[in-house]
N, CA, C and O atoms as a GROMACS GRO file, in nm:
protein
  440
    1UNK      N    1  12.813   8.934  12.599
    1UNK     CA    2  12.769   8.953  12.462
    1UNK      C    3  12.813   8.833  12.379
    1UNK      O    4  12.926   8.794  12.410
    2UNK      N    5  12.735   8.739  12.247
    2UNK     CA    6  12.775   8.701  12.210
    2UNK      C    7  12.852   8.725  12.114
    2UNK      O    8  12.846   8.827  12.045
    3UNK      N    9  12.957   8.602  12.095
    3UNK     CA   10  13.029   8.623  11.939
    3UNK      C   11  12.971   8.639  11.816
    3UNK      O   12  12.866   8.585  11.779
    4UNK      N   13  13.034   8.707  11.761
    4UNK     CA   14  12.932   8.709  11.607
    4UNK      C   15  13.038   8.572  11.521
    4UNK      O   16  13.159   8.567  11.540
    5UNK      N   17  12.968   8.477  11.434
    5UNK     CA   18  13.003   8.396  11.412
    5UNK      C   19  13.060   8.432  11.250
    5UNK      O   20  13.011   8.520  11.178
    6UNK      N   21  13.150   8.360  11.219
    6UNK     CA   22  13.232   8.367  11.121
    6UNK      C   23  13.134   8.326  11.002
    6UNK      O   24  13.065   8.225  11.008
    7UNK      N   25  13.133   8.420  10.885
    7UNK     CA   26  13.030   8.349  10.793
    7UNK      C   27  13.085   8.218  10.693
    7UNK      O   28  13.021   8.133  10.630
    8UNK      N   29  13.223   8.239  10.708
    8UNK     CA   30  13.282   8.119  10.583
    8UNK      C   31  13.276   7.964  10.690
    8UNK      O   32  13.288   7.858  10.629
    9UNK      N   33  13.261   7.960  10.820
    9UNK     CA   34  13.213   7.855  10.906
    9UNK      C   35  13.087   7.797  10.866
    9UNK      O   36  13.065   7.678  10.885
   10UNK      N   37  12.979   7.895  10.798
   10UNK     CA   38  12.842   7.844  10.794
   10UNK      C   39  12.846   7.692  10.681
   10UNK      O   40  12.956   7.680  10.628
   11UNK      N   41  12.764   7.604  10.649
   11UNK     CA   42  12.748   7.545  10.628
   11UNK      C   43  12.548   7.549  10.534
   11UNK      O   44  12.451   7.578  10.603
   12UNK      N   45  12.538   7.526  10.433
   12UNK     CA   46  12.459   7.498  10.336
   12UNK      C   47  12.366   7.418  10.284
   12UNK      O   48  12.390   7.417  10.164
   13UNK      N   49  12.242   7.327  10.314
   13UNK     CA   50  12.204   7.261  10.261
   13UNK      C   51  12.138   7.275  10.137
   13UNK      O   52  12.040   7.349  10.146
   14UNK      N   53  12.159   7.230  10.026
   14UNK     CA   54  12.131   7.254   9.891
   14UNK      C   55  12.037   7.165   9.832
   14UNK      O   56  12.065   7.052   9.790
   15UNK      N   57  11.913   7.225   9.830
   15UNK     CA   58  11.855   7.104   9.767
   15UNK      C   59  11.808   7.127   9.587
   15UNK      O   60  11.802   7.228   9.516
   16UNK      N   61  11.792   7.031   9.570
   16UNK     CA   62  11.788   7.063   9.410
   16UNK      C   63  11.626   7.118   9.418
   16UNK      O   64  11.545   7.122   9.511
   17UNK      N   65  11.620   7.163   9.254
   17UNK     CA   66  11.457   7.161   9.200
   17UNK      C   67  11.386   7.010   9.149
   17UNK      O   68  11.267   6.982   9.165
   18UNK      N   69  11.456   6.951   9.103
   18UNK     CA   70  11.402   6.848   9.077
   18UNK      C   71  11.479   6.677   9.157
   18UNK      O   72  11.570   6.599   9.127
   19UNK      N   73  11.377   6.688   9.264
   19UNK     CA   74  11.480   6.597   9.302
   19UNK      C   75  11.489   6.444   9.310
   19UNK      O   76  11.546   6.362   9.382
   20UNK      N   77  11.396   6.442   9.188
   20UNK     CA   78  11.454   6.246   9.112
   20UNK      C   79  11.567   6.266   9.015
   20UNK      O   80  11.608   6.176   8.941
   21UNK      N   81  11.622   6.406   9.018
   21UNK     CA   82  11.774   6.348   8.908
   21UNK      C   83  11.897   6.400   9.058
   21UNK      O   84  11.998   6.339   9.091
   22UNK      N   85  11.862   6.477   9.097
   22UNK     CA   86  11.986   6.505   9.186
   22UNK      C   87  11.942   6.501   9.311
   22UNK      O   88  11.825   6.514   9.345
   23UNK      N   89  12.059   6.479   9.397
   23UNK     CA   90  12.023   6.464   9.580
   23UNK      C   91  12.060   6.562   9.649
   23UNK      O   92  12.139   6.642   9.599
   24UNK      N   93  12.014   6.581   9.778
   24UNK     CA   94  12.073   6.711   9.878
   24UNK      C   95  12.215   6.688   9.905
   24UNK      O   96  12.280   6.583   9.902
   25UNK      N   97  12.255   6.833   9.937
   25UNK     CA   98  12.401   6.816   9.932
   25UNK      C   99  12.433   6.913  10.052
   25UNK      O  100  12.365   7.013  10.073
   26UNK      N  101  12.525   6.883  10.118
   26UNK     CA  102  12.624   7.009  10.203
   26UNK      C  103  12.657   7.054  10.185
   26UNK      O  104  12.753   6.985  10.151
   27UNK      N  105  12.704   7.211  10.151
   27UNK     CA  106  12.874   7.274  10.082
   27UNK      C  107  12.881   7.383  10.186
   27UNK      O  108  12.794   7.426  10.261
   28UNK      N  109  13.032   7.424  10.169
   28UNK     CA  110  13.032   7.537  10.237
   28UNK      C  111  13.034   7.688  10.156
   28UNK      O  112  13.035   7.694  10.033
   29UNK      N  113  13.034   7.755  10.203
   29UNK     CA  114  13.009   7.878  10.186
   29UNK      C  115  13.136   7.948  10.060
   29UNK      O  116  13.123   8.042   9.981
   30UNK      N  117  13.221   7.880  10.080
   30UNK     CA  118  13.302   7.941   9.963
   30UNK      C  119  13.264   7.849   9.868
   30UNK      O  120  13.300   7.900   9.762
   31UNK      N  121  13.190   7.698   9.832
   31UNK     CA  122  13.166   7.664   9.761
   31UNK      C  123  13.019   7.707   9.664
   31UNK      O  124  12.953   7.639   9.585
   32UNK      N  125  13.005   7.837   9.707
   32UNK     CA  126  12.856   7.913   9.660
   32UNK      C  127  12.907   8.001   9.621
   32UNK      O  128  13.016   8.042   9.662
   33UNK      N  129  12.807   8.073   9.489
   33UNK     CA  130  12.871   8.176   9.416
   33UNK      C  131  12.756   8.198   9.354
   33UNK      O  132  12.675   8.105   9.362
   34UNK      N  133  12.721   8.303   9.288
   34UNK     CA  134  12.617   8.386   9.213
   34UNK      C  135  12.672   8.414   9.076
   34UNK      O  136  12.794   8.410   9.084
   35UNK      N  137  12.635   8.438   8.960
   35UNK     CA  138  12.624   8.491   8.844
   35UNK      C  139  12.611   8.597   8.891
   35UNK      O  140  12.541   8.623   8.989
   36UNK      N  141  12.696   8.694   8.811
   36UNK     CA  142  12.745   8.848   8.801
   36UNK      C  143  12.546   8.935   8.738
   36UNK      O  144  12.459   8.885   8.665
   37UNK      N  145  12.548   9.014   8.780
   37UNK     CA  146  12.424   9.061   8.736
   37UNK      C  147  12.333   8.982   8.764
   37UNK      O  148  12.306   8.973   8.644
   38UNK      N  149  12.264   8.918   8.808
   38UNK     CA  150  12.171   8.813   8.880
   38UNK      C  151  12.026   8.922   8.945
   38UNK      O  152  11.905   8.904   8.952
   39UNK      N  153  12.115   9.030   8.982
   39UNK     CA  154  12.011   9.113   9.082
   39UNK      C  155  11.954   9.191   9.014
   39UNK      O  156  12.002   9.175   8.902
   40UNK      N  157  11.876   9.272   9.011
   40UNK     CA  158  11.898   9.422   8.944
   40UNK      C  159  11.732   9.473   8.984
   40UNK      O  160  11.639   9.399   9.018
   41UNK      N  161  11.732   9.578   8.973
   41UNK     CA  162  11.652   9.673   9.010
   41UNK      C  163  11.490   9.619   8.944
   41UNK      O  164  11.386   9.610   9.008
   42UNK      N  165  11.511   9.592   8.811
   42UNK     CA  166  11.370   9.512   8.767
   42UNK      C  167  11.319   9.385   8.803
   42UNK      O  168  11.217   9.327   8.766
   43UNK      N  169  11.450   9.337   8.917
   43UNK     CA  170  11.422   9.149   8.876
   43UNK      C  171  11.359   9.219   9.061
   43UNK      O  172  11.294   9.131   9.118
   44UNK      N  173  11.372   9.341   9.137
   44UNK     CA  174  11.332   9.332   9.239
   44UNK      C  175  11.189   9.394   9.234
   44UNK      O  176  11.103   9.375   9.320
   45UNK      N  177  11.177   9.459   9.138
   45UNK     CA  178  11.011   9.508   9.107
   45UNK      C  179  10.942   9.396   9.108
   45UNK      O  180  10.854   9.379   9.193
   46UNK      N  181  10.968   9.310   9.024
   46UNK     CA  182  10.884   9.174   8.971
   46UNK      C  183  10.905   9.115   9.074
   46UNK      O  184  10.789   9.081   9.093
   47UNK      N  185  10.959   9.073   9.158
   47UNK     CA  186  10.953   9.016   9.290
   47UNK      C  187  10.892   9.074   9.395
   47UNK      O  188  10.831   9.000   9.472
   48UNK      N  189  10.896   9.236   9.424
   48UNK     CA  190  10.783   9.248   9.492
   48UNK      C  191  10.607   9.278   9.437
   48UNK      O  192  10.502   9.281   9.500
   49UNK      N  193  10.637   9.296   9.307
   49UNK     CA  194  10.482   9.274   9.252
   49UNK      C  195  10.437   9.165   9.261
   49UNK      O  196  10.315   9.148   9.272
   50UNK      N  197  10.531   9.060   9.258
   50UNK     CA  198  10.437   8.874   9.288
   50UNK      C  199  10.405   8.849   9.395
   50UNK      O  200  10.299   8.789   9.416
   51UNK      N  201  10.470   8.879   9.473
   51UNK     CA  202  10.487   8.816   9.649
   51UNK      C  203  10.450   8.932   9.724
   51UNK      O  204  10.433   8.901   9.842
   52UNK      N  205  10.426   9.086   9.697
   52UNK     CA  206  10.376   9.189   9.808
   52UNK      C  207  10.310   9.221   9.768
   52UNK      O  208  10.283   9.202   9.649
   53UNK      N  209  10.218   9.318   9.882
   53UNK     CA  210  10.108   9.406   9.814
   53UNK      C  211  10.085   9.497   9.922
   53UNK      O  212  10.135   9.461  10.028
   54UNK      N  213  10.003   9.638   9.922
   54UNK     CA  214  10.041   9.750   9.984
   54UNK      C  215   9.885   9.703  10.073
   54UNK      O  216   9.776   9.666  10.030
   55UNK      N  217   9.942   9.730  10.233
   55UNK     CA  218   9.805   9.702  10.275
   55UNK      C  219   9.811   9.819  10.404
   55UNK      O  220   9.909   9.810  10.478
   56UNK      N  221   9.700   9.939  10.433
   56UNK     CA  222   9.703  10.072  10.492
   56UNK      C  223   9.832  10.121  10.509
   56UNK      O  224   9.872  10.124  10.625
   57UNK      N  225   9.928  10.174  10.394
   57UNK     CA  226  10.000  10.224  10.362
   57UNK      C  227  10.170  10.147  10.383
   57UNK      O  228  10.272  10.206  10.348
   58UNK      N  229  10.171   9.992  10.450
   58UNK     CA  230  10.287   9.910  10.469
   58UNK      C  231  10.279   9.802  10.321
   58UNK      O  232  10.183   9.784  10.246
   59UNK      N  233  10.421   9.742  10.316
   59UNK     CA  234  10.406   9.658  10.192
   59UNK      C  235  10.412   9.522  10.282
   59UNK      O  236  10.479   9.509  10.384
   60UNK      N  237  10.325   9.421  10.218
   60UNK     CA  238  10.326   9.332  10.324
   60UNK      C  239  10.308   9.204  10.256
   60UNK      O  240  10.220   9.202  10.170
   61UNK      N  241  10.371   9.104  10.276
   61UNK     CA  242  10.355   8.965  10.206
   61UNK      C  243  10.212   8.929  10.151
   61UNK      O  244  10.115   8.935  10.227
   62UNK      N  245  10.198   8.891  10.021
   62UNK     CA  246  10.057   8.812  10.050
   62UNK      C  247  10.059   8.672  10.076
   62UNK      O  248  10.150   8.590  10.070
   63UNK      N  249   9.906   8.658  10.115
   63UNK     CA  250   9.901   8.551  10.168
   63UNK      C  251   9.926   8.396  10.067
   63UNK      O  252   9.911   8.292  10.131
   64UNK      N  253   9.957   8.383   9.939
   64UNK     CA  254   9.962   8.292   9.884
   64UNK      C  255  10.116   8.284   9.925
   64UNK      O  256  10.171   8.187   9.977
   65UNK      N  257  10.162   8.378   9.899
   65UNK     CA  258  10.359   8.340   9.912
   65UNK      C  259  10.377   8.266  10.067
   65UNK      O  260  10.440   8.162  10.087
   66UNK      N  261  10.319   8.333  10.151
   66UNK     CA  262  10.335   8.288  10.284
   66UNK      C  263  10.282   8.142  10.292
   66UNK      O  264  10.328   8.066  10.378
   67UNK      N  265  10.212   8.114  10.228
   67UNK     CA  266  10.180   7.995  10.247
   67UNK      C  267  10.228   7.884  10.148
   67UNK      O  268  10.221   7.768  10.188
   68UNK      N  269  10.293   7.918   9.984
   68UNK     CA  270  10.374   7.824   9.922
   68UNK      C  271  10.529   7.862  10.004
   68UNK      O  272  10.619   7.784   9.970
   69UNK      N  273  10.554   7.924  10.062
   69UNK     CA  274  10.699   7.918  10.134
   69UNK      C  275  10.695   7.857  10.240
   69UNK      O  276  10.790   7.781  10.260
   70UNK      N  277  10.565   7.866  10.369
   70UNK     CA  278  10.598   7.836  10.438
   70UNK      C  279  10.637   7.909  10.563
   70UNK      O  280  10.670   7.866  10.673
   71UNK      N  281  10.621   8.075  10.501
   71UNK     CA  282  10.652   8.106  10.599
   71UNK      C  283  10.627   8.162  10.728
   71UNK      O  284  10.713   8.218  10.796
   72UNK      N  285  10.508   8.147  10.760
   72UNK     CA  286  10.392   8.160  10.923
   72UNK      C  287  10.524   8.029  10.988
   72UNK      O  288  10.561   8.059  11.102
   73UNK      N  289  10.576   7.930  10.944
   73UNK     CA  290  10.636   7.867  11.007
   73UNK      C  291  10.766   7.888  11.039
   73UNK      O  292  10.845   7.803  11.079
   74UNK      N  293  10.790   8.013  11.018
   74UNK     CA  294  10.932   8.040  11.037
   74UNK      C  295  10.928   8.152  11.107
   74UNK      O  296  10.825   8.219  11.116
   75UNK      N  297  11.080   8.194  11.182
   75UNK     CA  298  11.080   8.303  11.281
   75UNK      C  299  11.204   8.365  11.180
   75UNK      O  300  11.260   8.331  11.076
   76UNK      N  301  11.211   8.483  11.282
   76UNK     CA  302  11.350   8.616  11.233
   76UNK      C  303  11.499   8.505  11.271
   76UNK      O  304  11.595   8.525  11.196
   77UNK      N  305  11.515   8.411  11.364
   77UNK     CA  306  11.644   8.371  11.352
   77UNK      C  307  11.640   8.242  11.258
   77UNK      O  308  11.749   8.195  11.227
   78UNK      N  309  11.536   8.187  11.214
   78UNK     CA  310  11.564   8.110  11.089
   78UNK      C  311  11.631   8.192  11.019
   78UNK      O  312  11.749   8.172  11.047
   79UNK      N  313  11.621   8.274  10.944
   79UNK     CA  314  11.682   8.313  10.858
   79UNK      C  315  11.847   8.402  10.911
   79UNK      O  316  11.949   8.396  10.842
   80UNK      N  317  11.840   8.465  11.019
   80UNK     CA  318  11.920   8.526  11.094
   80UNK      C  319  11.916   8.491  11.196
   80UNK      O  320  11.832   8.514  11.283
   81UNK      N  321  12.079   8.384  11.203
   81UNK     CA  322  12.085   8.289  11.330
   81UNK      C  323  12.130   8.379  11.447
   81UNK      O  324  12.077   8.373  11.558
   82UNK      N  325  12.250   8.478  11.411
   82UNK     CA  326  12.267   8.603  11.509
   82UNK      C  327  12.225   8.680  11.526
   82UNK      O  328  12.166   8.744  11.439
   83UNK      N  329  12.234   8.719  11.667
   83UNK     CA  330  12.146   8.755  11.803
   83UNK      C  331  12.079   8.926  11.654
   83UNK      O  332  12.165   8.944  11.568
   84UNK      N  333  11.992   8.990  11.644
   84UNK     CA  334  11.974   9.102  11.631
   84UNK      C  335  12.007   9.213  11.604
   84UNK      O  336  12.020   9.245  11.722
   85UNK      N  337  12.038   9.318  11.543
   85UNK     CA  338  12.135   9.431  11.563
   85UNK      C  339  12.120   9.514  11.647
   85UNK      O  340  12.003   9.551  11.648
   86UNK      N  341  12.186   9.568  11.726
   86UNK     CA  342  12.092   9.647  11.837
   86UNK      C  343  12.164   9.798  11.778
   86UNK      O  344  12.287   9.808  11.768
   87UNK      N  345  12.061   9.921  11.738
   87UNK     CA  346  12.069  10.012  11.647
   87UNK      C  347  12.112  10.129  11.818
   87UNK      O  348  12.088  10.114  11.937
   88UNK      N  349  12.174  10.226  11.746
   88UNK     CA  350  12.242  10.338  11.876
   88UNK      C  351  12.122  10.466  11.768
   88UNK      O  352  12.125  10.504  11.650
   89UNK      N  353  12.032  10.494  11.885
   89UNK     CA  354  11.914  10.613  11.869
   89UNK      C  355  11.998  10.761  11.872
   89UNK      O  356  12.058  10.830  11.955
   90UNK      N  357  11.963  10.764  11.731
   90UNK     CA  358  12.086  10.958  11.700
   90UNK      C  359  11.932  11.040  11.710
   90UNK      O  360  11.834  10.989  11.656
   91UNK      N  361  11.924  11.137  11.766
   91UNK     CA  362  11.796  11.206  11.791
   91UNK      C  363  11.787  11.299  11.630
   91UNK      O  364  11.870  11.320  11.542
   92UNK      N  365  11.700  11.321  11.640
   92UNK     CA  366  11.618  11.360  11.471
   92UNK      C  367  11.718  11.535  11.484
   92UNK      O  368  11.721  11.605  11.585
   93UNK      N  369  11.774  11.561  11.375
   93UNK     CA  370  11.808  11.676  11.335
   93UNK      C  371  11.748  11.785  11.319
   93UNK      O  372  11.656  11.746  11.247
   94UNK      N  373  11.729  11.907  11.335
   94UNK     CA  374  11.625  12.039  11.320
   94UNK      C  375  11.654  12.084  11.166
   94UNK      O  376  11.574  12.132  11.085
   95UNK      N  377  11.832  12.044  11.143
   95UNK     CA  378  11.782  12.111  10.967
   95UNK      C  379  11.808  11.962  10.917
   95UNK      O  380  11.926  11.933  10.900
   96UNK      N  381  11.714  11.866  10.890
   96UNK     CA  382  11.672  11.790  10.791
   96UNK      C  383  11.602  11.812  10.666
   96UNK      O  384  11.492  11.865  10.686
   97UNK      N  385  11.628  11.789  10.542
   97UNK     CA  386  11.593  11.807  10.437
   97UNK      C  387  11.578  11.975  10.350
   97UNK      O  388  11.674  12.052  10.344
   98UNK      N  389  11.485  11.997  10.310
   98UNK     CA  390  11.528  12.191  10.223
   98UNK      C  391  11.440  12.265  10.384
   98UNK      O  392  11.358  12.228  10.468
   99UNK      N  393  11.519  12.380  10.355
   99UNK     CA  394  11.424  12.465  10.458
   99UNK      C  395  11.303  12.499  10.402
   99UNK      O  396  11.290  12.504  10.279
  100UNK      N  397  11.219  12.521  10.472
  100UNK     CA  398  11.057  12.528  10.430
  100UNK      C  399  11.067  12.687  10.324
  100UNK      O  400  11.146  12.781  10.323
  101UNK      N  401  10.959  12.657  10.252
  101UNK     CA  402  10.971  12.789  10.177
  101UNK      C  403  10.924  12.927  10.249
  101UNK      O  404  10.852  12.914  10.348
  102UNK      N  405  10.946  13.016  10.220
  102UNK     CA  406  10.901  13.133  10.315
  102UNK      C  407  10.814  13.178  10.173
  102UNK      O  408  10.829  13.180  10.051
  103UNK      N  409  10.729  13.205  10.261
  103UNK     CA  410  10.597  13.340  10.153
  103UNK      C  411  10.672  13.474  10.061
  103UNK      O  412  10.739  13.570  10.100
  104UNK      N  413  10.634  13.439   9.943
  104UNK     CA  414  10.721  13.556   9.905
  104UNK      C  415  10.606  13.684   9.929
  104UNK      O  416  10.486  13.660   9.917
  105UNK      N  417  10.641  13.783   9.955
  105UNK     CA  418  10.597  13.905   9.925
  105UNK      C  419  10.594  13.991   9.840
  105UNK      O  420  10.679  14.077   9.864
  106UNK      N  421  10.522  14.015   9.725
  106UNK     CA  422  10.492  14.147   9.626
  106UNK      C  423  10.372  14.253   9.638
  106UNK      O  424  10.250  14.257   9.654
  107UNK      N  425  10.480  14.334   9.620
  107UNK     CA  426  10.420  14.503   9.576
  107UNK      C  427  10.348  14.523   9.489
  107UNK      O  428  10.407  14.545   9.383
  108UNK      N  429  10.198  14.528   9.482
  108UNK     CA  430  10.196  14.612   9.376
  108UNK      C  431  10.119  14.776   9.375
  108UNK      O  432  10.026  14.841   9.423
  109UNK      N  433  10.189  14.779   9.320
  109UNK     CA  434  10.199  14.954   9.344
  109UNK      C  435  10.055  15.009   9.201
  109UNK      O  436  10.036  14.975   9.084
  110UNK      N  437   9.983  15.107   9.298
  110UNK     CA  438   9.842  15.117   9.188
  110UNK      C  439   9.926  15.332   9.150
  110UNK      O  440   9.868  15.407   9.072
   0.00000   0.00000   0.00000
């Protein structure tokens, strides 16, 4: 089995947005950091309303993003250099979710 690799080992290439004022750079991983609140639940709506769209009931890239990213040219370990997760199969439960409703029965009495 392989090792799983240390993430503060990884290494960064940074490239700017504009890059006639600044140049690519190396850093490592503790030299990266995020702004607090950066994420949030609306900034992920608007990200999948630009870049997805629902196609026979899956959400699925469209084709403009895939192609200003680039990404038909990329595989699953570009982005995830280690090996896969390999998931342990728990067999489906019999009481999952509410029990079904039962029919009620009424009387009415003439």
């Amino acid at each position: 089995k392989k090792a799983i690799i240390d993430p503060s080992l990884f290494k960064y290439k940074v490239q700017p947005i504009k890059k006639e004022l600044y140049e690519t750079v190396i850093v490592k991983a503790s030299q990266l950091s995020r702004r607090k609140h950066l994420f949030s639940r609306d900034r992920l709506k608007l990200f999948l309303k630009q870049h997805c769209e629902p196609h026979d009931g899956v959400i699925k890239t469209k084709a403009t993003s895939i192609a200003k990213y680039s990404l038909a040219e990329q595989n699953f370990s570009y982005f995830f250099p280690d090996d896969p997760p390999t998931f342990i199969f728990s067999p489906a439960s019999r009481r999952r979710g509410r029990p079904p409703k039962r029919a009620s029965t009424s009387f009415v009495s003439n």
